[in-house]
N, C-alpha and C positions, 0 to 999 in steps of 0.2 A: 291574491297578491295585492291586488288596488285597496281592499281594505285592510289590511295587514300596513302598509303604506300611509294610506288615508289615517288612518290613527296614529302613528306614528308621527305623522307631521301634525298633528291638531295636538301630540302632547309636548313637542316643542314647543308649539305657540300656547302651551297651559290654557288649551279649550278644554274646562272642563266639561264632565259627561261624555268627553269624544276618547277617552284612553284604549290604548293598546289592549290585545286582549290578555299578555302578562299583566301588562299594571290591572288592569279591571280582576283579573283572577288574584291577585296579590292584595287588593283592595277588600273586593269581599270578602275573601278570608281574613283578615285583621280588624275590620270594623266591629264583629262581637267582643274584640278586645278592648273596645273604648269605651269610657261609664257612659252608661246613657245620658245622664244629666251634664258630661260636656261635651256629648259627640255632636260635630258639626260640622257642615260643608260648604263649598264655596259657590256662591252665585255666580249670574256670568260677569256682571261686574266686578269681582272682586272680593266682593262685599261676602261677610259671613252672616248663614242662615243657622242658625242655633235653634234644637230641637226643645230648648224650655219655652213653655207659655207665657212667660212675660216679655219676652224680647221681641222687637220691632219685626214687623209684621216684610215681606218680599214685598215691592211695587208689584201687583199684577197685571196691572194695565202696559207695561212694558214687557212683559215674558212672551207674548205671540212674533212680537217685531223680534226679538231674541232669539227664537227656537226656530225662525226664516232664518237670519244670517247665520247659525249654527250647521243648518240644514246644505243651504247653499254654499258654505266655504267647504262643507265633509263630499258633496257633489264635486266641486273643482279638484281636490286633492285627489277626490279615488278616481277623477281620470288621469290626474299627472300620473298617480302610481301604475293603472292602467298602463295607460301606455311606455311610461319608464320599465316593466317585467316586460312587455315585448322586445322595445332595444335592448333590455339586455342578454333577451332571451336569443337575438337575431333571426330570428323570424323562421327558424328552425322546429317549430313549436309540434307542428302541423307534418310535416315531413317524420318527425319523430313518432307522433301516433301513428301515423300509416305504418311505417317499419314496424311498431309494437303490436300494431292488428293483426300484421302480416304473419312475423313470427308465430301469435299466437294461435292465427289460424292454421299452422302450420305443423305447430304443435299438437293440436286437437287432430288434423289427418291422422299423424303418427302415432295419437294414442287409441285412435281408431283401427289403424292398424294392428297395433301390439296387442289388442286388448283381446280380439278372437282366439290371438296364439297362445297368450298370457292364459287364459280360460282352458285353452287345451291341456294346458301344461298343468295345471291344476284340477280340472278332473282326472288326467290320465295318473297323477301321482296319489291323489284320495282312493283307487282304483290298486295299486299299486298297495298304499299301506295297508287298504282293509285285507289286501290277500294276504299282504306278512302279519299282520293281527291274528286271519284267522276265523274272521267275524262269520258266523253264521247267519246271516239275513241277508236278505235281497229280496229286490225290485225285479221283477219277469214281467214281459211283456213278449207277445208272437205277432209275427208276420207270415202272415200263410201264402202262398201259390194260389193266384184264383185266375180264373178265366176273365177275358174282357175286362182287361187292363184296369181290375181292382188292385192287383198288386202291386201295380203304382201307390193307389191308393193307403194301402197297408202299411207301405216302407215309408211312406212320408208322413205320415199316422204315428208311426214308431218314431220317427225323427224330432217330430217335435215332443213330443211325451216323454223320451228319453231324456232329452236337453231342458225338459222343464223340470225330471225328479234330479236329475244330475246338480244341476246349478243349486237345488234346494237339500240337497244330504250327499253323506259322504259313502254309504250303503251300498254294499253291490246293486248292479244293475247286470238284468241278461236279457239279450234280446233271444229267441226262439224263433229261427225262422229256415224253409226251405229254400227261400231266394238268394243265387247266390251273387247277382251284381246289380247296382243302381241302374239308373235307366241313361244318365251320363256312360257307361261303362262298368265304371272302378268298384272296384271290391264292397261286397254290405261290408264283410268283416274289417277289412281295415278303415271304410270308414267310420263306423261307427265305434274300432279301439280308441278312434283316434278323440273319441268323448268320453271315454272313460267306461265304455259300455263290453261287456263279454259277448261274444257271438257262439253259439250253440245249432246244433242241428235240431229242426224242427221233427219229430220223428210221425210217422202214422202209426195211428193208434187203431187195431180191429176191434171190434165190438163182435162178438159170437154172435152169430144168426143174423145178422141185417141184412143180410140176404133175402131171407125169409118175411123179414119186413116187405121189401121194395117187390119180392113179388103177388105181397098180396095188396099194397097200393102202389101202382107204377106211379101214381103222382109226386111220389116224395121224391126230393132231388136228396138220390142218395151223395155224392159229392160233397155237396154243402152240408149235410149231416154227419159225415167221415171230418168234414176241415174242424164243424166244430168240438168234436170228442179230440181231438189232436191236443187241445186244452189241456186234458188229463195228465201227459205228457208232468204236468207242475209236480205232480205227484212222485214223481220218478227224481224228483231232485233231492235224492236225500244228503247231498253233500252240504245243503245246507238245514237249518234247526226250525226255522221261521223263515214264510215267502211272504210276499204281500203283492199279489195278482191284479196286473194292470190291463183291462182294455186296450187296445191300442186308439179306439176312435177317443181318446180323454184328453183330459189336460188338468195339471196339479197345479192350483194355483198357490198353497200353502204348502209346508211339510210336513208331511203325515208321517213321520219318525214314530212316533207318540201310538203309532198302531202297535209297533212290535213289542211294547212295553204289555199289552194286552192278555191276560189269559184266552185260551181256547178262541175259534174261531169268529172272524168278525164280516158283515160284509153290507153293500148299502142295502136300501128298502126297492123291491121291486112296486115300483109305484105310478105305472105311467099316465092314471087319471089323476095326480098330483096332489090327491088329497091327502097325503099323510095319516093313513089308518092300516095299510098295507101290511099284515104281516110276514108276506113271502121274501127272502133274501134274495138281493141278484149277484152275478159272482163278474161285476164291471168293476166293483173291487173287491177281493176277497183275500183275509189273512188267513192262509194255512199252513199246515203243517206235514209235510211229506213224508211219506209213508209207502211203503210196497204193501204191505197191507193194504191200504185202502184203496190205492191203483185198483187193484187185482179186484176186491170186492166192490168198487166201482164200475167198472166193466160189465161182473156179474149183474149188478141193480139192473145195469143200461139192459142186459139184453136178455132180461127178465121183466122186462117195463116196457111194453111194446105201445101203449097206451100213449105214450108220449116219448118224443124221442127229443126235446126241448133240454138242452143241458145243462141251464140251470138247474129243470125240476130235478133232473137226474142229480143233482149231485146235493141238491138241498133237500132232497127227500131219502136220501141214505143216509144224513147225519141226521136228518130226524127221528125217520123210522127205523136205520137198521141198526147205527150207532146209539140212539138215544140221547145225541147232543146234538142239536140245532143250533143253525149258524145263530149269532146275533146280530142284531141290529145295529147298524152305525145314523147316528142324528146327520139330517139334514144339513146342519150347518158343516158336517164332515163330507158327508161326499150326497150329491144327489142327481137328478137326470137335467141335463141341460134345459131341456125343455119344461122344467119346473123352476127356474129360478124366479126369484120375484119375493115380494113382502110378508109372503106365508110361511117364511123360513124363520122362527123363532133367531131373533138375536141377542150376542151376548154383551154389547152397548148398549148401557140402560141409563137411564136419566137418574137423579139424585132421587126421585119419590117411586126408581122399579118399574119406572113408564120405559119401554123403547126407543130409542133414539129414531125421529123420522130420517127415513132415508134407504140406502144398498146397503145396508151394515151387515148381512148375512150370505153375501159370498160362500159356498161349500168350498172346503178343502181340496176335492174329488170333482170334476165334472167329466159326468160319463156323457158324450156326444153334444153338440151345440141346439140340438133342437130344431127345429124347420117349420114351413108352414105347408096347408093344404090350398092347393092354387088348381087352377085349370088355366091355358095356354088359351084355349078356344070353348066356344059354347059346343056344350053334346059331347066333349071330352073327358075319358074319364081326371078322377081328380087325382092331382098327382099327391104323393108324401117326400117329406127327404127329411129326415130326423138327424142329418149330422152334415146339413148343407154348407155348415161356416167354420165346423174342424178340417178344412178339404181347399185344395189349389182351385177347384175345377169353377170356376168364376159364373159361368156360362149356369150353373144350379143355385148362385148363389143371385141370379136376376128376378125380379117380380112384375108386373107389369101394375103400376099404381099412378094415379093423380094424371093420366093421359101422358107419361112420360117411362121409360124402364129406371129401376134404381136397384143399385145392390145392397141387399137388405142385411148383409151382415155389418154393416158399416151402422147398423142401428143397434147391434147385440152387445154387449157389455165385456162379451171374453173374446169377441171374432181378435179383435187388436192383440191383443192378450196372446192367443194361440201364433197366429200371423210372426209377431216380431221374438216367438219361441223357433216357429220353422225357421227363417229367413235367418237368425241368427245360426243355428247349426248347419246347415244347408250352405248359404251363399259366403256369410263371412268365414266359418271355420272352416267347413268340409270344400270350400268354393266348388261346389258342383252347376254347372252351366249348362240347363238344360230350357228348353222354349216355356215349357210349361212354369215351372220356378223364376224364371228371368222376369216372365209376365205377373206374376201373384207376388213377387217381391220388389216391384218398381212400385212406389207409390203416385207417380204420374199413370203408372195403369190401373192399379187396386180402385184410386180414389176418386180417377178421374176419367178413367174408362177411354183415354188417350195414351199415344206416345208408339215410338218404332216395336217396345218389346210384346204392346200388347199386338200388331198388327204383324209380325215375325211370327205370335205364337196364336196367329189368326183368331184373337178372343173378338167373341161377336162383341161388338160397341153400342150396337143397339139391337129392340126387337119387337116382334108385334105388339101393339096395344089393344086389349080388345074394344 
């Protein structure tokens, strides 16, 4: 406003070079209409400066003391104008942002609010039309029953997994599971309708003779071998054409749509020394094809395969050997193990001469577990593992003891954030489930800062031995 002002009165008093910024846009636009040879302008005295070479030359020894008084009169005016936009503004100026901050910040609550329901409302109806469609594909994902409160684990495994393929396609989703309530109470099923997700009973699956296994090595924990053949169960969905088999310890960070367009079966590299030569398939994501046939001669392979009871190999080594079609391979940059990400992952940003762009340009699409490290707490301990320390609430596994101080070392991993604000979103804002464990992993004054009431309510250690 002062210089809007300040120009305005300098073009009253015909100070040239001080115009308005109409007249100056009005100006240069017109002056390619003047012939060169008599376009000319006004000095500050008055006097005309003509751009031909023969004509009297400007005093320059006068233009310095000219372009002060020019300076200092555009100075006085843009404070008259100055202060002339406050009186006429009354002083209201000030009081009016604040109300505008306020509003707005007020506004952003409310779209905060709206927005988890808003989401609801929109996967439950994408959910909704694929069933009046018709659509044969889906997304399966299980949450098993397990001892020692893994199944906590599981269901909050599923939750954000679900809310990250959700948000990303329109495709069935079914969760698999025998659990039948959160750990708040409330329903798995109606929570998770309430995402656009199908709930299904988890069924058990016998294998003939594992009996006979576990008596001739009592060490195998038959249990944990029974939860994971429960798997096969996928097989048994013949209501759909095409599955595409999720891990539940995962996280989708792109949309693997693009799978189902695929012939015959696809699944990543089992590859846990990261070197990328691995020909075994693993089934943390697996595209198939459901079948009662296969169920049934899958079962048979298992318990005619006593040799290994590993269910990958079981189910990669019947479509090898009994079917004669072997899974394939999915690339790295599609889905790969957490604990392999990093610059080995060929990308598809390339520079203008086919060189790769330096930098994370190679995110997989698929990441099956977040990875962990091998730590010991104390000397003469053995060494511990956790290979999915930073897809998990449980904070307490996600601490390291480094630099003579504890730090939570997901807050260094690239997807921990990523996962985190996938749970926290379906969990606290939509499903608002309120439970000590979730309260504390979704305050970021506890995550970040290893402070505050929610982490000390869901008694998370705050600190710990150094050795």
């Amino acid at each position: 406003a002062g210089w809007d002002f300040a120009a305005a009165l300098l073009d009253r008093m015909h100070v040239p070079g001080a115009r308005s910024s109409e007249a100056r846009a009005w100006a240069d636009e017109a002056a390619p209409l003047v012939p060169e040879e008599t376009q000319e302008t006004e000095d500050l005295d008055g006097s005309l400066l003509h751009s031909n070479a023969g004509d009297k030359e400007p005093d320059i020894a006068t233009l310095p003391f000219r372009w002060s008084v020019l300076r200092l009169s555009w100075l006085v005016v843009f404070c008259i104008g100055a202060l002339t936009s406050v009186a006429f503004d009354g002083g209201g100026g000030a009081a009016r942002d604040a109300a505008a901050a306020a509003t707005a910040s007020e506004d952003l609550l409310e779209v905060g609010r709206r927005q988890p329901l808003a989401l609801m409302r929109e996967y439950q109806e994408a959910a909704h039309t694929m069933t009046k469609k018709g659509s044969k594909w889906a997304y399966v994902l299980a949450a098993a029953e397990e001892p020692h409160g893994a199944a906590r684990d599981n269901l909050w495994s599923s939750l954000a997994l679900a809310h990250s393929v959700r948000r990303l396609s329109d495709n069935h989703v079914v969760l698999l599971t025998n659990i039948k309530k959160l750990p708040d109470g409330s329903p798995v099923d109606d929570q998770f309708r309430k995402l656009g997700v199908e709930v299904r009973p988890l069924e058990k699956v016998r294998v003939p003779g594992l009996f006979k296994k576990q008596l001739r090595d009592p060490d195998v924990d038959m249990d944990e071998v029974e939860r994971s053949f429960q798997k096969l169960q996928a097989w048994k969905l013949t209501d759909f054409e095409k599955i595409v088999w999720l891990e539940s310890e995962s996280i989708v960070y792109r949309s693997v749509d693009w799978l189902f367009e695929r012939d015959w079966m696809w699944g990543a590299r089992d590859d846990p020394l990261c070197q990328m030569t691995s020909e075994t398939p693993s089934t943390s994501i697996l595209l198939l094809y459901p079948s009662l046939d296969d169920f049934e001669g899958l079962l048979k392979h298992a318990s005619e395969n006593f040799s290994t009871l590993r269910y990958d190999d079981i189910v990669t080594t019947y479509f090898a050997n009994v079917q004669k079609k072997p899974i394939k391979l999915l690339s790295e940059v599609e889905a790969d193990n957490g604990q392999c990400l990093g610059n080995r992952i060929p990308t598809p940003y390339r520079n203008n001469d086919g060189t790769p762009v330096t930098g994370a340009w190679s995110t997989p699409a698929f990441i099956h577990q977040s990875g962990g490290l091998r730590y010991t707490w104390y000397k003469g301990q053995n060494t511990e593992v956790d290979n999915n320390m930073c897809f998990s609430l449980d904070m307490s596994r996600q601490k390291i003891p480094a630099h003579g101080s504890i730090l939570n070392v997901c807050q260094y991993h690239p997807l921990s954030s990523y996962w985190r604000e996938a749970f926290c979103m379906a969990a606290v804002k939509m499903l608002d489930i309120r439970v000590r464990e979730v309260n504390a992993f979704c305050s970021d004054e506890c995550y970040y800062q290893m402070s505050g009431s929610a982490c000390l309510d869901a008694a998370v250690q705050l600190s710990g031995p150094v050795p």
